[in-house]
N, C-alpha and C positions, 0 to 999 in steps of 0.2 A: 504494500500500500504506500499512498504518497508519503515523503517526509515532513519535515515541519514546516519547510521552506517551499515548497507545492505548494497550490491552491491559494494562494496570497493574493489578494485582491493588490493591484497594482494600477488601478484608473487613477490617474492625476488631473484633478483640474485645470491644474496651470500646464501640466504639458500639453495639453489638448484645447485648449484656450485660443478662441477665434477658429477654430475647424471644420471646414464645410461638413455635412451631413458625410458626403464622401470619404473625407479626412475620415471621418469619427470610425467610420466603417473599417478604414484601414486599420487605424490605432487598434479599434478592439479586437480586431483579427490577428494583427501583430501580437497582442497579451497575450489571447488565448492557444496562439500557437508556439510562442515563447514557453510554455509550460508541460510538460511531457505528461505529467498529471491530469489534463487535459484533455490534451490527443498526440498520438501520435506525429512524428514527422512525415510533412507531406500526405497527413490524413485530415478530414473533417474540412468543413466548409461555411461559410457566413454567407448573410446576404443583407439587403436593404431594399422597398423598393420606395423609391424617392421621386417628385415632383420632378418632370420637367418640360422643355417645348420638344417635340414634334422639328426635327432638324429640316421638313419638307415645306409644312402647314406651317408651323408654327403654333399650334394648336396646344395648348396644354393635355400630357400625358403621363402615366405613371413609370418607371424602368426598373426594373429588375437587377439591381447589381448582385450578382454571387461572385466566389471565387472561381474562376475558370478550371480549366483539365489542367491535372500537372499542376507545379510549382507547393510552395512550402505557407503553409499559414503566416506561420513565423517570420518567414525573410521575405514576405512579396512586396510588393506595391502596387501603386494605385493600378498598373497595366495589367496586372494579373487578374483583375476582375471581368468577367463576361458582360456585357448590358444588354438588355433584352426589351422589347415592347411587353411589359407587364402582363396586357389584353391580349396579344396574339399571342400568349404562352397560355392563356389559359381557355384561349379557344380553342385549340390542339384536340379539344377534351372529343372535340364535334369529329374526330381525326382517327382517334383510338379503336382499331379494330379487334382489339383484345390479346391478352397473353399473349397470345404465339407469333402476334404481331409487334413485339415492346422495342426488338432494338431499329426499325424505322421509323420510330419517334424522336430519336436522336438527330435524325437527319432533318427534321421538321425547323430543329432548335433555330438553325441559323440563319431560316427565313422570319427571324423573329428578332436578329439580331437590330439592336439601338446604336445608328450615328454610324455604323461600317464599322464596329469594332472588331478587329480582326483577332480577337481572342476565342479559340474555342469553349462553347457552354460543353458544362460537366456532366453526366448520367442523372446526378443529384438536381438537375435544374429545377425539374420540373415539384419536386419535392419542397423547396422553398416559393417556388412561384404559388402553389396552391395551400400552402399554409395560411389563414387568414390576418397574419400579422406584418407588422411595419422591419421586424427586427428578427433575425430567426438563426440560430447555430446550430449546427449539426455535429457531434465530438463523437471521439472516439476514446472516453475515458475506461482508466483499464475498471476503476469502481462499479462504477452503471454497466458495463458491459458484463462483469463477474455475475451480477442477477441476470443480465440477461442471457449469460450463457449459463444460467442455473436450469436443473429440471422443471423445477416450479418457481420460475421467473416471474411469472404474471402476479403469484401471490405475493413474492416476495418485493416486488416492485408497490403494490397496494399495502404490506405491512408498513412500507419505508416511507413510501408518498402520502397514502391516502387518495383521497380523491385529485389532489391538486396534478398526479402524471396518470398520463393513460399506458397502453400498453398495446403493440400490436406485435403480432408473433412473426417469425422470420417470414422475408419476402425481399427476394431478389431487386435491389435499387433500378427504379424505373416508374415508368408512368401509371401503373397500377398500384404501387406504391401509394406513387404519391395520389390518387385519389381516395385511395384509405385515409392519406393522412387529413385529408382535406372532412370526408364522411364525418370523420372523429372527433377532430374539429366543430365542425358544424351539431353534432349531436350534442358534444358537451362543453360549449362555449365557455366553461371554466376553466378548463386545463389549462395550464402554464408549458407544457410537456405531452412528449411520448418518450417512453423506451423502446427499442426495436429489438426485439426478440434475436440471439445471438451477433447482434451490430453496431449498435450504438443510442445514441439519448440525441433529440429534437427539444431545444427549448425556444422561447420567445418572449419582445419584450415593446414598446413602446418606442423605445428610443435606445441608442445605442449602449448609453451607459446603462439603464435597466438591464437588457439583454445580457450586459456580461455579468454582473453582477448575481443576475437571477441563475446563467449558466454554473456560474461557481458554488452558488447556495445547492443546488439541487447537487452538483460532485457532493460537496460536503457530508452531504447528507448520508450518500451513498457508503461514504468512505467512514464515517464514525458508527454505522453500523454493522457496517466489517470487523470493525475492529475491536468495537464491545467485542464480538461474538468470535473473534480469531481463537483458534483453539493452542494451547503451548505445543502441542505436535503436529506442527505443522506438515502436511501432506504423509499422514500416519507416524513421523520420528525421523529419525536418521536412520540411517541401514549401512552408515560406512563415514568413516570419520574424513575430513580435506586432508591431503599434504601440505606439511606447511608451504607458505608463501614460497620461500627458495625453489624447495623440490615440486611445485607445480609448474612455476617458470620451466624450470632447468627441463622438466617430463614434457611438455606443451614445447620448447624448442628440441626436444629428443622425434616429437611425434609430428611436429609441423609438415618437417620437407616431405616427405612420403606421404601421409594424409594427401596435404594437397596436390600432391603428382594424382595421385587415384581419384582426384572430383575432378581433375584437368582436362580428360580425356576428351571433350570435345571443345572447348577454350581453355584458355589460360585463366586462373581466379585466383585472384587476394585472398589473404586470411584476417579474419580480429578476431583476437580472446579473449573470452572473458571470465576472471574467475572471481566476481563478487561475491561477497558472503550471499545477496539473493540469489545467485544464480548454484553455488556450490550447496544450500540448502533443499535446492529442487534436485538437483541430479545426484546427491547424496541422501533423497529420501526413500521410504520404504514404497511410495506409491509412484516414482520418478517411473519405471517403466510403462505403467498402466494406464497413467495419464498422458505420456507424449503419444504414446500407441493412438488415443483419440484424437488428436490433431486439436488445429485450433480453430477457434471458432469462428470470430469476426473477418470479414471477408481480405480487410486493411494488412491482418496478418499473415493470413498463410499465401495471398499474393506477393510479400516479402522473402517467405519463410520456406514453401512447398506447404501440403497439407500436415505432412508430420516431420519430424527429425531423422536422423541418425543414431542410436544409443550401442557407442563403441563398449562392448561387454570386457570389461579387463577388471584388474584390482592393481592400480599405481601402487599401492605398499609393496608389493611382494612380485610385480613385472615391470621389466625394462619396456621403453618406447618400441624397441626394437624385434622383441617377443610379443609385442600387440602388434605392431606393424605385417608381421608375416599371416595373420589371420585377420587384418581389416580389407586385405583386399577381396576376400570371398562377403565379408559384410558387406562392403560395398556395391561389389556384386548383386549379389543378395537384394539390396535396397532399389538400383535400377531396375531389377529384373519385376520388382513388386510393382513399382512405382509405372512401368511400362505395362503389368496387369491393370492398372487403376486406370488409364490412360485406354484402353482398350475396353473395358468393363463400360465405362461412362462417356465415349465417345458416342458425337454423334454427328450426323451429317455432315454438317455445317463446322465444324470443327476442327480451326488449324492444327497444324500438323506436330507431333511432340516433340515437347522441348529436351531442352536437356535433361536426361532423370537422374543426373548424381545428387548424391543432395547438398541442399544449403546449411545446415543445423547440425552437428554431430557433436551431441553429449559425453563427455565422458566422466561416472564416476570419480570422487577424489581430486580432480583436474580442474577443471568446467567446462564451459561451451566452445568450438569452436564451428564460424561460420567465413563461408564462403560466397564471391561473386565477382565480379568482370574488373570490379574495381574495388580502392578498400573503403569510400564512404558508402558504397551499397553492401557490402560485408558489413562494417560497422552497423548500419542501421537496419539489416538484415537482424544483427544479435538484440540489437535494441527491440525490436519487432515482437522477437521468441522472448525477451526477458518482459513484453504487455504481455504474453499469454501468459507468461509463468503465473504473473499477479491476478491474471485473470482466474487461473486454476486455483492460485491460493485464495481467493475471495469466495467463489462458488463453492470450492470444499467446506470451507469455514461452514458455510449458510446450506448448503443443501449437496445436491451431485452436480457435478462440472457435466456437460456436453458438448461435444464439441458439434461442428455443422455436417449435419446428413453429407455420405461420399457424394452423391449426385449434385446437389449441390454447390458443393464445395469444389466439382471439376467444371461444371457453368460459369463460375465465378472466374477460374482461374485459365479459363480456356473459353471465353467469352470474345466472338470475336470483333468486339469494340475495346478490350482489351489489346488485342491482336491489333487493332488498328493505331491504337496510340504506341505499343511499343514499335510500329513499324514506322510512327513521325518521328522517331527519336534518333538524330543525328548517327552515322555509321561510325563503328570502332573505329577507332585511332588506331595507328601501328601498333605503339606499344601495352595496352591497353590490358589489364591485368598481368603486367611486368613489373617487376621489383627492380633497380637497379640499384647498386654500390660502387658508390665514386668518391676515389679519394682525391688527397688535395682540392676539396670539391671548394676550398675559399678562395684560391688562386685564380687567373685570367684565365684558363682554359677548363679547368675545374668547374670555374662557376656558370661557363658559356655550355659544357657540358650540362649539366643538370637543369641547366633552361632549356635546352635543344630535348632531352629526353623528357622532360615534363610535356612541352609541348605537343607531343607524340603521344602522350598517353599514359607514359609509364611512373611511376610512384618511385621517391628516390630516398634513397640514406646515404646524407651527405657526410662524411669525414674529410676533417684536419687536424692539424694538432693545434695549429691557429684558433684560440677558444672565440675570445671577441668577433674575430673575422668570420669565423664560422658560423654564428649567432646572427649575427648582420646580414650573411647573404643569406641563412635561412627564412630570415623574416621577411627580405626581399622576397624569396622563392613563394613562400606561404601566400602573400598579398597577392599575390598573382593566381597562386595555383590553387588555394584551398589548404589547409591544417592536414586536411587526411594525407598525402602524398606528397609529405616532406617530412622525415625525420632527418637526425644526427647523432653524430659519435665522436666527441673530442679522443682522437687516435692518433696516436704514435706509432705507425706503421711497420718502426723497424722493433716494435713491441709482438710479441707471440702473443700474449697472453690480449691487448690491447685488441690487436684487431680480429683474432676469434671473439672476445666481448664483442664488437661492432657486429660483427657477421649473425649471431645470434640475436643483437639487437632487429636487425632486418628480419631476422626468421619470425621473431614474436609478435614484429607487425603487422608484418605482410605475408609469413608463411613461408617465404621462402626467399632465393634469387635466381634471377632469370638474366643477369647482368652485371657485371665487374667489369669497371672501368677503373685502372690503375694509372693514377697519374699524379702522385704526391715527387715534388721532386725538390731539386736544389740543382744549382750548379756554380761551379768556382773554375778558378784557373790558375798554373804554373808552369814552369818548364819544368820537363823530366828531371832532371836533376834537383830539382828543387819541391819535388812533390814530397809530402811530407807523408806519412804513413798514417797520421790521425785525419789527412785531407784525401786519402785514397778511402779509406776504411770511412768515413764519411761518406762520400760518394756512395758506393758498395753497399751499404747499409740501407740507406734510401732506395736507390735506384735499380738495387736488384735485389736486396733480401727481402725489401718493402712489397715489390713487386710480388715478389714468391709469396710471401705469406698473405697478401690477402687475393690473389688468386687464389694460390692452395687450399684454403677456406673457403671460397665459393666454387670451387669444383669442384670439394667436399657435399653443401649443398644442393648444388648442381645435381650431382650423381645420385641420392638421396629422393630427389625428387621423381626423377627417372623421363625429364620431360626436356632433356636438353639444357641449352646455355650458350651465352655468348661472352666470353672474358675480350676484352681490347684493351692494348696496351698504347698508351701514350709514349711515343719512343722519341727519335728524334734522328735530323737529316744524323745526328753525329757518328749515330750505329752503324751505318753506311761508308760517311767518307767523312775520317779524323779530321781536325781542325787541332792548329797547332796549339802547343802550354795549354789541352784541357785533357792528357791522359788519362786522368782518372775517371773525370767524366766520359768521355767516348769509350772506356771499356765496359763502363758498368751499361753506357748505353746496348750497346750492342750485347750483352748478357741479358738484357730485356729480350729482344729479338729474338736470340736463340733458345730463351724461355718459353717463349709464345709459340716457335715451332715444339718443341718436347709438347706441350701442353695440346697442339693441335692433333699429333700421332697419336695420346693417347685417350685423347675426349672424344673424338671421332666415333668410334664405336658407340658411346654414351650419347650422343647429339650435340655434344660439347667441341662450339669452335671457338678457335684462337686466333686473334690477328692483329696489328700494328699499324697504328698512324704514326707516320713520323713527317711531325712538321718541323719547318727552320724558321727562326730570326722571328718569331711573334712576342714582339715589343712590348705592345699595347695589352695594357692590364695584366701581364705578368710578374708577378711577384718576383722570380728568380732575376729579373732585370730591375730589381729594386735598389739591391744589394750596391756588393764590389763587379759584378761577374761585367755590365755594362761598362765600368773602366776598364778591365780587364780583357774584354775584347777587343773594344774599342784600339787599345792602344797593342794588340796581336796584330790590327788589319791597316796601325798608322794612320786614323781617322780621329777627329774629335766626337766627344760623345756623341754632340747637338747632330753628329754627321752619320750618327751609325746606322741608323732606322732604312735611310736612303743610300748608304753603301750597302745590304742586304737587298734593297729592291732590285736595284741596277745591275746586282751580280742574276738577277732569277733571269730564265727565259723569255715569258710573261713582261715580266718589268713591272709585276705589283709587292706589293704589302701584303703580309697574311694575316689575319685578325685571329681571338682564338675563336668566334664563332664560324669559320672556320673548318679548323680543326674537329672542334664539335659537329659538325654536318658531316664528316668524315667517320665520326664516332658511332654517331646514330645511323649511317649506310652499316655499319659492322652488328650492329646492335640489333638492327631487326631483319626481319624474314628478309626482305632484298636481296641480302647476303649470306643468303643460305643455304648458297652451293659454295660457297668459301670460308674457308679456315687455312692457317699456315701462310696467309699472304699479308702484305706488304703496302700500306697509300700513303705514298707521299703527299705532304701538301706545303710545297714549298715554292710554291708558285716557279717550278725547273729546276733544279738545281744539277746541273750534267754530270756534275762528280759526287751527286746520290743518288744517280737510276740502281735501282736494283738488280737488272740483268743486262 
């Protein structure tokens, strides 16, 4: 159930002070989706209908604002509302050729559309349109949903309300819906409310701040008679104790890479774990099997989630990741092969074609949840999804028997093909797109052009350096751009063992695994041979090729692990190729890169594991290593002034350009994805020519 910091009434006067009717609409949309106690993300819907002209006549007319298809309660604005002509939504009615006719009512919607708003109306439109009120929410809290995924719902909604909610039993969102809701209405011009039978809670209000106000009274309610009646054993007791904090980590990155190679099998998918005390009290209770077995109920959920989970049968006290790993793959099995029964059992005519059947949700005893998807804030809020069901299941048990929604049902829902139609508006995978990548040096100029050029593309990134400040800085950059989910870090010291396997399992417990090592933390100095010092060689050395070694060697640990391939690239340079004088130490370690990347490619290959090398020159700009001494130090090898060096390096290329490290990074990202996926063992220069670095 919520915390103490849930359900807070949060309307302010003064922030909302002077705000159109519309504004208000936003703002309280914005509260109510701000609070997960609520609804869910990207669940439940508002509306208003509000006074205006007729953009043709000019005629005074009413509009219908709801929240549109898609988008998040919480983070929309004003665009994300639909506007409808009020009266042509509820003339529709003269339209409705019954049940078997509901989803070409959808198509009705947008000849009702107010002003050419080119926002699509939601399934729910019609639901709010024939509400009789000014103000009207629709939530998906997990409280009111717990009665209404109770057996005897209906009672236990009239023990809690009374006459002030009504109660209509499940019914597929849509236009017969919503003329029940309306019926309901009309018969008992009292109610403030409905519950909908395994779905969700209809409130309404005058004006906007009533509406929200009245939305959060009725939660309230819901939720303090949970909680009298919570029973101390929760879902029958415990049936198995958590491992501690440590050893759930340390088991959860034992069990990650291989897990998610076996949901892989027909995309790539992210992992999130979660091991809350809520979630480690459900799947360490004595009723954890019996209850995931019935799936879940509201339709918000197991659209996220699949109809049921995964429940990986092990005991962490007494089994390695590695002795469960060799029998999850027939579980897994196992679960497609059901789940392609269910999929067959409830299909029907009209019925795209099936999806993926691995699952999203896999419990495990002692450990906790871990969930899967294309990317990791759809993972994440996939787990967030199953952790509403859990509270839903702890609420309904407390009070009566949990239900979950009839199979038939519950594959309408999820194989609905206005369903179908919205996921098929939904912009195409990116390249990298359920990729994990690890990139070191990732604060430096090529580093950082890196991990913008992969983020771009799709893929999710954990950045290392040993540069803590610096590292922080472009994180933040990266984040603001790209979203919190798909940007982690790991202040690492590469030529650390112990460091960058830390990092390497930081990526595993984020994201589950790696699909990607980009090794590019470097230095570079200079002397003449006789004067290289043994602490400036071993320097060198440490960096540029132990550094290397060990966190490739860590992600084609990984890699292997997973069983779904890999792409390691190494940032090398023209110098592996053709030495440049007083930098011995540097060009041998360079070239010890090189011929790391070949080993690496002979023996990943069999695994799907490729190896290969950009080696770019003289990238100036936003390089770190040219911060230093190394720029006087070349500078005065090639008899130039500093201010001169940038354009002694162009003038030597082919081309006659500059190489930036973005770049370099376009080089990276050719290596990194499918493109180059008949290549490993080779060699891109990107030095805009350099004749004494061609490779053959």
């Amino acid at each position: 159930m919520p915390n103490e910091l849930a359900l807070a009434d949060r309307w302010s006067a003064a922030a909302c002070a002077g705000f159109s009717p519309e504004q208000l609409l936003l703002y309280r949309s914005n509260l109510l989706g701000a609070d997960l106690a609520v609804t869910n993300y990207a669940g439940g819907n508002t509306s208003a209908k509000l006074p205006a002209a007729d953009p043709l006549t000019g005629e005074p007319t009413t509009v219908l604002w709801v929240k549109g298809s898609g988008g998040d309660l919480g983070s929309m604005k004003l665009d994300g509302f639909a506007t409808l002509h009020l009266d042509r939504v509820l003339g529709l009615r003269a339209r409705y050729r019954g049940h078997a006719h509901e989803d070409e009512m959808v198509g009705y919607l947008q000849h009702c559309t107010y002003n050419l708003n080119p926002r699509a109306a939601s399934i729910d439109t019609p639901l709010h349109a024939f509400i009789p009120h000014a103000h009207v929410d629709h939530m998906h809290p997990d409280a009111v949903i717990a009665l209404a995924a109770a057996r005897d719902g209906e009672r236990l909604v009239r023990e809690v309300y009374g006459e002030e909610i009504g109660w209509l039993p499940w019914l597929r969102p849509g236009f017969e819906l919503a003329m029940r809701l309306a019926d309901i209405c009309k018969k008992r011009p009292a109610l403030r409310g409905v519950v909908l039978g395994g779905h969700g809670l209809f409130t309404w209000g005058a004006t906007s701040e009533e509406c929200y106000r009245h939305t959060l009274a009725v939660i309230r309610k819901a939720d303090a008679f949970l909680r009298e009646r919570a029973p101390k054993a929760v879902f029958g007791g415990a049936a198995r104790a958590a491992l501690e904090a440590p050893a759930r980590r340390a088991w959860a990155v034992g069990l990650l890479p291989g897990l998610r190679g076996l949901v892989s099998r027909e995309m790539r998918k992210l992992a999130h774990f979660d091991d809350s005390e809520e979630t480690l009290t459900f799947v360490n209770s004595a009723r954890m099997r019996e209850l995931a077995a019935l799936g879940t109920s509201c339709p918000d959920h197991f659209l996220r989630t699949k109809i049921r989970p995964l429940v990986l049968e092990c005991d962490p006290s007494a089994q390695s990741p590695s002795s469960v790993l060799e029998r999850a793959g027939a579980a897994v099995d196992a679960y497609r092969a059901d789940y392609a029964a269910y999929y067959q059992r409830c299909r029907r005519p009209i019925s795209p074609a099936m999806r993926d059947a691995s699952p999203v949700v896999v419990l495990v005893p002692g450990v906790g949840m871990f969930t899967f998807a294309k990317d990791k804030a759809t993972a994440r809020v996939a787990g967030e999804f199953y952790g509403n069901a859990i509270r839903v299941m702890r609420g309904a048990t407390a009070v009566s028997e949990y239900v979950g929604l009839a199979e038939q049902e519950a594959f309408d829902i999820e194989y609905w093909p206005l369903e179908e139609a919205k996921l098929n508006r939904m912009p195409p995978a990116k390249a990298l797109e359920g990729r994990a990548a690890v990139v070191t040096g990732a604060a430096g100029g090529i580093g950082r052009a890196t991990c913008e050029r992969l983020l771009a593309d799709g893929a999710s990134v954990v950045a290392l350096d040993i540069d803590e400040a610096a590292l922080l800085a472009t994180a933040a950059d990266l984040v603001a751009r790209h979203g919190k989910d798909r940007v982690r870090t790991a202040m690492t010291d590469v030529t650390s063992e112990a460091a960058v396997r830390a990092a390497m399992e930081r990526a595993v417990l984020e994201y589950g695994g790696v699909d990607i090592v980009v090794c590019n933390a470097g230095l570079a100095s200079a002397a003449p041979f006789d004067e290289t010092s043994l602490d400036l060689w071993n320097r060198n050395w440490n960096v540029l090729a132990t550094g290397y070694f060990l966190a490739a060697r860590e992600g084609f640990r990984v890699m292997k692990a997973q069983g779904v391939g890999g792409s390691i690239v190494f940032v090398g340079s023209k110098n592996a190729l053709a030495a440049s004088a007083q930098a011995s130490a540097y060009n041998t370690a360079k070239s010890a890169e090189l011929h790391l990347a070949r080993c690496i490619a002979l023996e990943g290959a069999p695994l799907g594991i490729r190896a290969n090398v950009v080696n770019p020159d003289a990238v100036l700009r936003g390089s770190r290593i040219w911060a230093g001494t190394w720029r006087t130090e070349r500078a005065a090898a090639y008899g130039v002034g500093e201010e001169q060096l940038e354009e002694h390096y162009r003038k030597r290329s082919l081309l006659q350009r500059n190489v930036f490290p973005e770049d370099v990074a376009e080089a990276v990202a050719f290596f990194a994805s499918d493109l180059s996926a008949k290549s490993t063992g080779n060699i891109l220069n990107v030095d805009a020519g350099n004749v004494t670095a061609f490779p053959r």
